[in-house]
C-alpha positions as CSV (number, residue, x, y, z in Angstrom):
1,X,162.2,61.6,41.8
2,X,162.9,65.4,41.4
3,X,166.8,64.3,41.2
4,X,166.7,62.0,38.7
5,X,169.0,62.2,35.8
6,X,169.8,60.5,32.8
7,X,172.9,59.8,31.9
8,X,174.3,59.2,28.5
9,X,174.4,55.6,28.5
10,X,170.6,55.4,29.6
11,X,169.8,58.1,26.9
12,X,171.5,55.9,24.0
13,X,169.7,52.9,25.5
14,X,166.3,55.2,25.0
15,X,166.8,57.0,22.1
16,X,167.9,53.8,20.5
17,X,165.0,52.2,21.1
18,X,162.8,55.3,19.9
19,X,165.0,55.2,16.9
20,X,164.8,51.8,16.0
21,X,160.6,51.6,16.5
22,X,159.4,54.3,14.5
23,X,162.9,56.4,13.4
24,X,162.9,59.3,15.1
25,X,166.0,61.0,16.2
26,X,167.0,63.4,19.2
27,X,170.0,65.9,18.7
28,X,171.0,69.1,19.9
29,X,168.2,71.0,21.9
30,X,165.5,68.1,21.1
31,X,168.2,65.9,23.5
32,X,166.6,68.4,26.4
33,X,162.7,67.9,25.3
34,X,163.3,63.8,25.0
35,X,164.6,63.6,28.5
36,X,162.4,66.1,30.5
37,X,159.3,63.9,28.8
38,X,160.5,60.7,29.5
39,X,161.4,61.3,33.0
40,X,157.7,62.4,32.6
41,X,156.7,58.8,31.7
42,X,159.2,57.2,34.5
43,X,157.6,59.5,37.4
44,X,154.0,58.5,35.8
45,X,154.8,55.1,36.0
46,X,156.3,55.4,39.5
47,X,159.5,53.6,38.8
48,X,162.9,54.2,40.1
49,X,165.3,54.8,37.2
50,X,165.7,55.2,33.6
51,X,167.0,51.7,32.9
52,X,163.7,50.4,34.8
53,X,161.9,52.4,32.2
54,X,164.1,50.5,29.5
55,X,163.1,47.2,30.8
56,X,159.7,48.3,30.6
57,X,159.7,49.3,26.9
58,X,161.5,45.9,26.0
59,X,160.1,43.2,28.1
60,X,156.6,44.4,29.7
61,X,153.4,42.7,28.5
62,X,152.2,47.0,27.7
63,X,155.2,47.8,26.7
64,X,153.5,48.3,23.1
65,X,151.0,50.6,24.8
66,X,153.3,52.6,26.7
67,X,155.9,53.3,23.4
68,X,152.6,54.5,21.8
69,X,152.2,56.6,24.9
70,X,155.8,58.0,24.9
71,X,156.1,58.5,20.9
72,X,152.9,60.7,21.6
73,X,154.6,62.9,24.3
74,X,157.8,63.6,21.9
75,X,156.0,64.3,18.7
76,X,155.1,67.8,18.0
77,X,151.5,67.8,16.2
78,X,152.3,71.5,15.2
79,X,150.3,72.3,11.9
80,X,147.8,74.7,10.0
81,X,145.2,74.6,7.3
82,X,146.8,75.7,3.6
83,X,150.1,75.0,4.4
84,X,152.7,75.4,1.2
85,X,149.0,76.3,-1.3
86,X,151.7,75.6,-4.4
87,X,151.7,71.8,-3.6
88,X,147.7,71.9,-3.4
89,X,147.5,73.9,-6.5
90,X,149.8,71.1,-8.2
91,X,147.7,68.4,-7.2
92,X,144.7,70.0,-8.3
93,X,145.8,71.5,-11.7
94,X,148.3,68.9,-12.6
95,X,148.8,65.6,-10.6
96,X,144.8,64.7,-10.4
97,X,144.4,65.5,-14.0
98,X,147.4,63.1,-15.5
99,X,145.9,60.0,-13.0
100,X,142.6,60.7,-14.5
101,X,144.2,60.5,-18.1
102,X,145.8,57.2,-17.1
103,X,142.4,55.7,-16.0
104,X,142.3,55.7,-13.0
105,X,138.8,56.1,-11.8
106,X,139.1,55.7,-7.9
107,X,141.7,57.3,-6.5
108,X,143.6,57.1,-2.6
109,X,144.7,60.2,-1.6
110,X,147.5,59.6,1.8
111,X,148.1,62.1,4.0
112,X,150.8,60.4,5.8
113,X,152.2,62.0,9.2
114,X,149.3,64.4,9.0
115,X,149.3,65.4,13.0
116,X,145.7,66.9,13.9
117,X,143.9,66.7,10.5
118,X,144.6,69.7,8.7
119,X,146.2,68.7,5.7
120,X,143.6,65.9,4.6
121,X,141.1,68.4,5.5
122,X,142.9,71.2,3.6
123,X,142.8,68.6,0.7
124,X,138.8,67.9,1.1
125,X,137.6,71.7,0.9
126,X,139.4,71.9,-1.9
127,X,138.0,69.1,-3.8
128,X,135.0,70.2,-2.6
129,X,135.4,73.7,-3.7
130,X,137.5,73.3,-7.3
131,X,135.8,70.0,-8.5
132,X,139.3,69.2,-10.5
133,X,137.0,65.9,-11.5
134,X,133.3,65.2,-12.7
135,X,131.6,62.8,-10.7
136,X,132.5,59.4,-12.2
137,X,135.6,59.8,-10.2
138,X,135.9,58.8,-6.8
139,X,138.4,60.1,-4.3
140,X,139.0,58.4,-0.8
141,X,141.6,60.5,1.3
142,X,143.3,58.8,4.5
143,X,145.3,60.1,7.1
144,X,147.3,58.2,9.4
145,X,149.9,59.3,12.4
146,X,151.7,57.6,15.2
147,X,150.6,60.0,17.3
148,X,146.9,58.6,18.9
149,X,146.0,62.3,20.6
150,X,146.6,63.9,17.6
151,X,144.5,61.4,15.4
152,X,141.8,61.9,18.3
153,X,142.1,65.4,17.6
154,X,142.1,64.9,13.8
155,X,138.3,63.1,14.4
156,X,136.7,65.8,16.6
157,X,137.5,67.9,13.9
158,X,137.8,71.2,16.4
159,X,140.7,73.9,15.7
160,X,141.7,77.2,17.5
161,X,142.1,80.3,15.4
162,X,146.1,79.4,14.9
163,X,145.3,76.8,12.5
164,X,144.0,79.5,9.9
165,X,146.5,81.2,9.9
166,X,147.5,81.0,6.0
167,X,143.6,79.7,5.2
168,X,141.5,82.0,3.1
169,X,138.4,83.5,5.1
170,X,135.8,82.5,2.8
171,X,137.1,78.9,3.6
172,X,137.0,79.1,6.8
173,X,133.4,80.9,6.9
174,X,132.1,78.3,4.5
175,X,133.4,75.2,5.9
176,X,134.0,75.7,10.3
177,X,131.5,76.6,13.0
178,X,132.3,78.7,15.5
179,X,131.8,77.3,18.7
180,X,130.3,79.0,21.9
181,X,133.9,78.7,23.2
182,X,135.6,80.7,20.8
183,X,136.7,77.2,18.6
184,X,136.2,76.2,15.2
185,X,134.5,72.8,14.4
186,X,135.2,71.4,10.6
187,X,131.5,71.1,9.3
188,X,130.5,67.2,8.6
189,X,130.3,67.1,4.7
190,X,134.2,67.8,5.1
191,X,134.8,65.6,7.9
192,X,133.4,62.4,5.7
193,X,135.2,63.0,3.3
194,X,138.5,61.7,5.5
195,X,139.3,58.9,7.1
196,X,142.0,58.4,9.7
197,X,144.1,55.3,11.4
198,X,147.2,54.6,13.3
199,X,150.2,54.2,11.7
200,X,154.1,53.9,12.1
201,X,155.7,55.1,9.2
202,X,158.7,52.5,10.6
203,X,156.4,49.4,10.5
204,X,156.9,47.3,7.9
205,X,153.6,45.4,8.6
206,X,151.9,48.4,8.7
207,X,153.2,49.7,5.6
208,X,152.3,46.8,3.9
209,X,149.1,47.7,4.1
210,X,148.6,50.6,2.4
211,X,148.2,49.4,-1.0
212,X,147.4,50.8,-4.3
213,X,147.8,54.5,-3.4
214,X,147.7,57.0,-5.9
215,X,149.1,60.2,-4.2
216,X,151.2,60.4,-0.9
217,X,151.4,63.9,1.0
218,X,154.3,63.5,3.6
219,X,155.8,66.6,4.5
220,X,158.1,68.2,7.0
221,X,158.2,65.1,8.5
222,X,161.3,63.2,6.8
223,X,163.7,66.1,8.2
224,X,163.1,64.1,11.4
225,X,164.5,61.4,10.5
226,X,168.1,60.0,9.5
227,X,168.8,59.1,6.0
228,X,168.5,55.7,6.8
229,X,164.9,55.5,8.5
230,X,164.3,58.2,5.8
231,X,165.4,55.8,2.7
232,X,163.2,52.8,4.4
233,X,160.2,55.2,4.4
234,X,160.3,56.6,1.2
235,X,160.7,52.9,-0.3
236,X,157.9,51.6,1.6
237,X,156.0,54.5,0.0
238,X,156.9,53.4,-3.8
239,X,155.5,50.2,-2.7
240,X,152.4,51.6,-1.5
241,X,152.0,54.1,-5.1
242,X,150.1,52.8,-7.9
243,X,152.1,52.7,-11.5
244,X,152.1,57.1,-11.9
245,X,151.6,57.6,-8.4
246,X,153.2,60.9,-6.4
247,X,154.9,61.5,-3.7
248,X,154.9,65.3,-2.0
249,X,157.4,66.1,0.2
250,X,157.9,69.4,1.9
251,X,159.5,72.1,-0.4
252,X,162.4,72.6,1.3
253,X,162.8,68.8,1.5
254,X,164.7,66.3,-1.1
255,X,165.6,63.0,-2.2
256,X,168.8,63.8,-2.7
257,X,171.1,61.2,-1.8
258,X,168.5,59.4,-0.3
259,X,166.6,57.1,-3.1
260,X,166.7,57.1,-7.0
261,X,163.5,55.6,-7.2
262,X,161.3,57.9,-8.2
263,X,161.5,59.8,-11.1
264,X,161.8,64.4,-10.4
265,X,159.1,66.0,-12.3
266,X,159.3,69.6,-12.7
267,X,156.0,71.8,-12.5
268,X,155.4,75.6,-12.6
269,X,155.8,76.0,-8.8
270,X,156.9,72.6,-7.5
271,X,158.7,69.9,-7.8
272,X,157.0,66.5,-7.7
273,X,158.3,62.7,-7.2
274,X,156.8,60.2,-9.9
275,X,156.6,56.1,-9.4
276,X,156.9,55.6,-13.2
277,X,156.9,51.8,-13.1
C-alpha cells in the first residue's frame, strides 16, 4: 500500500465525484492534501486501488456513509470566536432592527458552514449580552455543516485557547469554563440557544428544507467553491430567506458575476445582500 499512487485519471474520477456531491474543488496545493487523505480512506478500507475506492463511492450499499466520512477528512473546520466583529455589529445595530420593523416576530438565524460552532455561538453571547430586541421577539439560531466531527464538536461545546483569539476577555470569562485540562467549555445558557444538523450545502433536498429563514451567515466558505456550485448555493439560499431576508458573506467575498438576485445594501462598515421580494 505504501506505493500507491494516483494518477490523474483516477484523481478526475475522485475529485469529480467530490465536486459533483457537495461542490468542493481541489487545485494547486490542495491537489496534495486530497490525495494523501484519500489514499487514507483506501488503506482504511483495505482495498487495492483508487478506482476500487471509486466503485465504492458509486455503487456500495455505504457508499453514502463513507462520502460523509471522506468529505470530513478534506474539510478544514479551522475557525475562531468574533470572527470579522463588523458583520456582528451589522446584524445587531442594523439587520435585526429593520426585520423587527417589518414584523417579523420570530426570527431563524443560519449559520451555514459553521465548522465547530463558533459563529452561532459568537451570535448567542451577543444576543445575550446586547439584547438588540425586547422579549416579545423570539430568535432560533441553527447551524448546519457537512462535516459530522465538527458538528460533534460544535455540541460538546469545548474549545482550546486558539478559538479566542480575536474574542474579548470579559466574554470569554463570562460565558466558558475552564476545564481541569486546560479547555474551555461554552456554559449551557449559550449552548441552548443553538441548534445544529447535517447539511450539504449541494443537496437540493436538503436545501429545501430550510425554509423561511430570516438571516443567513455563510462565510469564507463560497471561495471553495466554483462559480457554478457557488451560483446553485447562493440561489438555494434566496429560496430559503424570508421576503427582507440577508445574506452575509465573508468580507472579502462577492457576488459579483455570480447571481443578481439579491439586492447590495451598503452599511457603515459592511456590505450586506438583501432578498427584497
Amino acid at each position: 500500500m505504501t506505493l500507491l499512487r494516483m494518477s490523474e485519471e483516477e484523481f478526475k474520477l475522485l475529485s469529480d465525484l467530490i465536486y459533483n456531491y457537495c461542490g468542493l474543488t481541489f487545485t494547486g496545493s490542495q491537489k496534495i492534501l486530497f490525495q494523501k487523505r484519500v489514499k487514507s480512506r483506501v488503506e482504511k478500507l483495505r482495498l487495492s486501488s483508487f478506482k476500487e475506492y471509486y466503485q465504492f463511492l458509486k455503487y456500495d450499499p455505504k457508499k453514502e456513509e463513507e462520502l460523509k466520512t471522506l468529505v470530513d477528512i478534506l474539510t478544514v473546520n479551522e475557525t475562531y470566536f468574533f470572527r470579522e466583529p463588523a458583520q456582528f455589529d451589522a446584524l445587531l445595530n442594523s439587520v435585526l432592527p429593520e426585520l423587527a420593523k417589518s414584523g417579523y416576530k420570530n426570527i431563524k438565524i443560519w449559520s451555514a458552514a459553521c465548522s465547530t460552532g463558533a459563529e452561532p455561538y459568537t451570535i448567542a453571547i451577543l444576543l445575550k449580552e446586547k439584547q438588540p430586541l425586547d422579549s416579545s421577539f423570539k430568535i432560533d439560531i441553527i447551524g448546519t455543516d457537512i462535516s459530522i466531527s465538527a458538528l460533534e464538536e460544535a455540541r460538546k461545546g469545548i474549545y482550546t485557547e486558539t478559538a479566542f483569539r480575536t474574542t474579548p476577555p470579559e466574554y470569554k470569562n463570562k460565558y466558558f469554563t475552564k476545564t481541569p485540562d486546560g479547555y474551555y467549555q461554552i456554559k449551557p445558557e449559550i449552548k441552548r440557544m443553538v441548534t445544529f444538523r447535517y447539511l450539504n450545502l449541494l443537496n437540493k433536498t436538503q436545501m429545501s428544507m430550510m425554509k423561511n429563514i430570516h438571516v443567513i451567515f455563510c462565510r469564507n466558505v463560497l471561495i471553495y467553491f466554483d462559480v457554478e456550485a457557488k451560483k446553485k448555493v447562493v440561489e438555494s439560499f434566496y429560496q430559503s430567506l424570508v421576503k427582507g431576508g440577508y445574506l452575509f458573506i465573508g468580507q472579502s467575498e462577492s457576488l459579483f458575476k455570480v447571481t443578481n438576485l439579491y439586492k447590495l445594501v451598503p452599511t457603515s462598515k459592511v456590505l450586506l445582500y438583501k432578498k427584497e421580494s
